[in-house]
Structure formats: structure tokens, C-alpha cells
N, C-alpha and C positions, 0 to 999 in steps of 0.2 A: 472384529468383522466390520469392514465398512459400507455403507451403501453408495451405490453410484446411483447419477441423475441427471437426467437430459434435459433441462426447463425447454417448456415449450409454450405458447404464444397462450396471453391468457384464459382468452374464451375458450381453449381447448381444455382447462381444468378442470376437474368433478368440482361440484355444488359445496363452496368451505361448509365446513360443521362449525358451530359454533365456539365452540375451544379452538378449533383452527383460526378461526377470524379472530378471537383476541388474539393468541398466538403473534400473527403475524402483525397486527396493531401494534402492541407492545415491542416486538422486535424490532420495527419501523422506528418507531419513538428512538427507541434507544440508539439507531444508527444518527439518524436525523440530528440526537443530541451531543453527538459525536462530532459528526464532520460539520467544516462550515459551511455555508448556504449553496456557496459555488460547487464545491464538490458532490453537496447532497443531489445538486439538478443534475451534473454531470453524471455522476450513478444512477439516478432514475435514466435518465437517456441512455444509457446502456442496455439495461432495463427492457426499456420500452423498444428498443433496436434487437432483441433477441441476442445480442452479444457474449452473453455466457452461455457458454458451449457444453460445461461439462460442470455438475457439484460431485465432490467424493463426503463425504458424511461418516464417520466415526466419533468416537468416544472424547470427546475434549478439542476435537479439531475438523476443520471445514477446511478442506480444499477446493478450488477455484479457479475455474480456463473462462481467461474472457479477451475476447478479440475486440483489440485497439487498432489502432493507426497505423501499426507496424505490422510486415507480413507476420511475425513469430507473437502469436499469443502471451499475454501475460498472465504468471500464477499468482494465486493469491493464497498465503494460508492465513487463516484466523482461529487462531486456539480459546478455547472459554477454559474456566474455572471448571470441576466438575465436583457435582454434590452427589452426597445417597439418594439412591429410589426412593422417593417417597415410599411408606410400608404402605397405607390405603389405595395406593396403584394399579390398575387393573392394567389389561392390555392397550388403551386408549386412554390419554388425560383426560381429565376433565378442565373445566375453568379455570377453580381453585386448583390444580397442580399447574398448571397455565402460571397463574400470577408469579407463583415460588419458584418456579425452574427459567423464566424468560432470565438472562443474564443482566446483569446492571453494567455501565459503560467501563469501569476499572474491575470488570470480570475479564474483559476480552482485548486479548492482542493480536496485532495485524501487521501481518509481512508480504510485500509483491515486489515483484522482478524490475518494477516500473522501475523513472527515475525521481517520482513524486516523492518527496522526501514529509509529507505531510500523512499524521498518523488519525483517522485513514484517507488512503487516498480514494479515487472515485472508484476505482475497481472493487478494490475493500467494500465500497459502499454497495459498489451494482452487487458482488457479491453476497453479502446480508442480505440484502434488499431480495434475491431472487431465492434465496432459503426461507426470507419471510413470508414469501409467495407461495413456498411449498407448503409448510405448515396449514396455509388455509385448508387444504381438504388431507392434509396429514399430519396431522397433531403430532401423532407419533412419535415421528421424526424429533421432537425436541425431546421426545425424554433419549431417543438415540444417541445424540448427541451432548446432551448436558450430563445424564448421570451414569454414575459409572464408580468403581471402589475407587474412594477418595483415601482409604489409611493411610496410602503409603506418598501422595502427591503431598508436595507443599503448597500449603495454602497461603492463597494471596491476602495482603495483609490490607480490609476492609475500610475504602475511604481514606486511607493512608500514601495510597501512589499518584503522582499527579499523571497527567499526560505526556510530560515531556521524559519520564522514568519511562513508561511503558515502549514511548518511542526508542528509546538508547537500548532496550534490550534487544531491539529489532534491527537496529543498522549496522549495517556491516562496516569493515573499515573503509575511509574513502580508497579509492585506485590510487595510484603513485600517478605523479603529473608526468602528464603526457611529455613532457621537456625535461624528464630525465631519463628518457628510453635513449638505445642504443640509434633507433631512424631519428630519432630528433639531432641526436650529437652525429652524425652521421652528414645530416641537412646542414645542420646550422656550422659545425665547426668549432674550433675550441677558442677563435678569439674575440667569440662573445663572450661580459661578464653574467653571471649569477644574478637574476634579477632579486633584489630586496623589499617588495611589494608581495599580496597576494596575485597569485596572477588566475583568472578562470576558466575553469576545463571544459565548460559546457559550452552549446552550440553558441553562437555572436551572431547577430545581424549584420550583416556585411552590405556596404554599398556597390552596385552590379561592375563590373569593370571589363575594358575593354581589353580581353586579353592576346588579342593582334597587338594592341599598343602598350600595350602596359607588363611589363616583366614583375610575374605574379611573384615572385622568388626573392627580388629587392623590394618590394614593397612589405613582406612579411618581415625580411631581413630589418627592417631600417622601422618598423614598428616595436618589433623584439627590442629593438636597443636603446628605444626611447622608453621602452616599459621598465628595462631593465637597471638603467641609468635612475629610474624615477625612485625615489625615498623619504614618503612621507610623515616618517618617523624617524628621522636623522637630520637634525642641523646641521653636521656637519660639511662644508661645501668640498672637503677633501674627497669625499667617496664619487661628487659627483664628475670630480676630472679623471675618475681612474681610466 
């Protein structure tokens, strides 16, 4: 069963309890220790922008709507670790179930739509960040979320996974470069060579051009072939008369 959750602006919250406010102390910490400095402001600004629209809250997994720059929302999911119910648990943690259930940073993994390739990215962050916020006057919610039958889960292997492992289980394959689609050979033609360089898929800074005067079409043409021609791991000066 999951619960759904509207964050709303924070002086609109009930009075934290005190296991809520560590809760969400400790939760903090642990994002904060996660991402670097830039990311961590950028998720508070999200944050503080009401940005996250939607948490879904289940058993091992947190999902996440939060509105960026782009008309289409980005999701965010973050899976934790899940442990046994504490037995001395009531229907409310206390402190001490607080300290032992808050997740350590190689319990939890993070996946969003974005195209930040950085594990986590600010979403990630505003994300945790506005669960941390829920904890304050709902404890609860983290034993929701954290415990749960663990017999049959494989258990992460404690201090043993770096950062960059967590990442790799999260990224998809890259896309196929734009310049081997059917509109690129379409555009370009066949008697351009195979460029021998990495060439990059993401957006470029372009300088403005006047395109009354300027034939957008030969400039991209006569750029391609200088990219193409380029091999800066090849001595060889035969490749570059092909």
C-alpha cells in the first residue's frame, strides 16, 4: 500500500514531535552528505519554491513529481534498503527507532527523468529534502517507508559500494547519436565521411546568426566535415585526405 502526499508550504505543517524533528535532521544530513554543495542549494530551492507536487511513499521506495524548467515534470524515484520492524514499535517511533531506521547514504538509490547525470541530482535532493519535512510532524512515515519483510530482498552489501556503483545501476544506456538517424543521413547525405572523434549530443552554445544572410545548412554542413576529418588519435595523415 502506498501513501500519497501533497507537500505544502511550511508554516502550513502540524507542530514536528520530537522524533519527527530528528527524523527529518538526520535525513537532511544524510542527503546534504550526498550531493555536492551546488546541488544541495539547488534542492533546497526547490524546496523552498513549492516545487514538488506530488510524494508516493511505499515500502522500500519514494516517488517524486517535481516541477523544473521544463513544461513536463520530472520523476524522481529513490529506493532505500528495507529492514525488520523494530519488535518494541508501537504505532509511532520514537527517537531511539529514529536513529536505527533513518537510512545511511549507500542504503539509498536515485533515479530521475532529468538529464543530470550526477547521483543525486537536485531533484533527488528537493525530493528527500521535502520527505524530510514530512517526518517532522509524521514520524511515522519512516517506519512506512523503511521497514518492511526483508527475507526475501537482497541485501546491500554494507560500506562496500562506492558511489559511482550505485550510479551505474541507475543509468540507462546512452541514446544512439543523433547522426546515425534515418533525418540526419537524409540532411547530410552519404558523401560525408564517419567522423573519428567523440562528437557531443547535448545542447551547444551557439553564436546568434544572421539567418537572412547566412545559409544555416552550409554552415552546419562545412562544421560536420571539419569535425569529421578531425583525429586526435591517429597519426596517420592518410585518413585526413580521405
Amino acid at each position: 500500500m502506498s501513501i500519497v502526499i501533497t507537500p505544502g508550504p511550511t508554516h502550513l505543517r502540524p507542530e514536528p514531535t520530537p522524533a519527527g524533528r530528528l527524523a527529518a535532521s538526520l535525513l537532511s544530513v544524510t542527503v546534504a552528505g550526498l550531493a555536492d554543495p551546488q546541488r544541495f542549494r539547488r534542492g533546497k530551492a526547490y524546496l523552498a519554491d513549492n516545487a514538488i507536487a506530488r510524494l508516493e511513499l511505499s515500502e522500500g521506495v519514494l516517488l517524486a513529481t517535481v516541477v523544473g524548467g521544463r513544461p513536463d515534470p520530472y520523476h524522481v524515484t529513490v529506493t532505500v534498503e528495507t529492514v525488520s520492524r523494530p519488535e518494541d514499535l508501537g504505532q509511532v517511533p520514537e527517537r531511539a527507532h529514529v536513529a536505527r531506521l533513518i537510512p545511511r547514504a549507500d542504503e539509498l538509490l536515485f533515479s530521475c527523468t532529468c538529464p543530470d547525470w550526477d547521483d543525486p541530482c537536485k531533484h533527488g535532493v528537493a525530493a528527500l529534502l521535502a520527505l524530510a519535512g514530512e517526518f517532522g510532524s509524521r514520524p511515522e512515515l519512516l517506519v512506512s517507508w523503511r521497514c518492511g519483510d526483508v527475507d526475501d530482498r537482497p541485501r546491500t552489501k554494507v560500506g562496500s559500494r562506492a558511489r559511482a556503483d550505485r550510479h551505474l545501476r541507475l543509468v540507462q544506456p546512452p541514446p544512439p547519436s543523433p547522426f546515425e538517424t534515418p533525418e540526419w543521413h537524409e540532411f547530410a547525405g552519404d558523401d560525408l565521411p564517419v567522423p573519428k572523434c567523440i562528437v557531443p549530443t547535448g545542447a551547444l552554445s551557439l553564436p546568434a546568426m544572421l539567418l537572412d544572410r547566412t545559409d544555416v545548412a552550409e554552415v552546419i554542413r562545412s562544421a560536420w566535415q571539419a569535425l569529421a576529418r578531425f583525429n586526435p588519435n591517429n597519426d596517420d595523415d592518410d585518413d585526413l585526405a580521405e
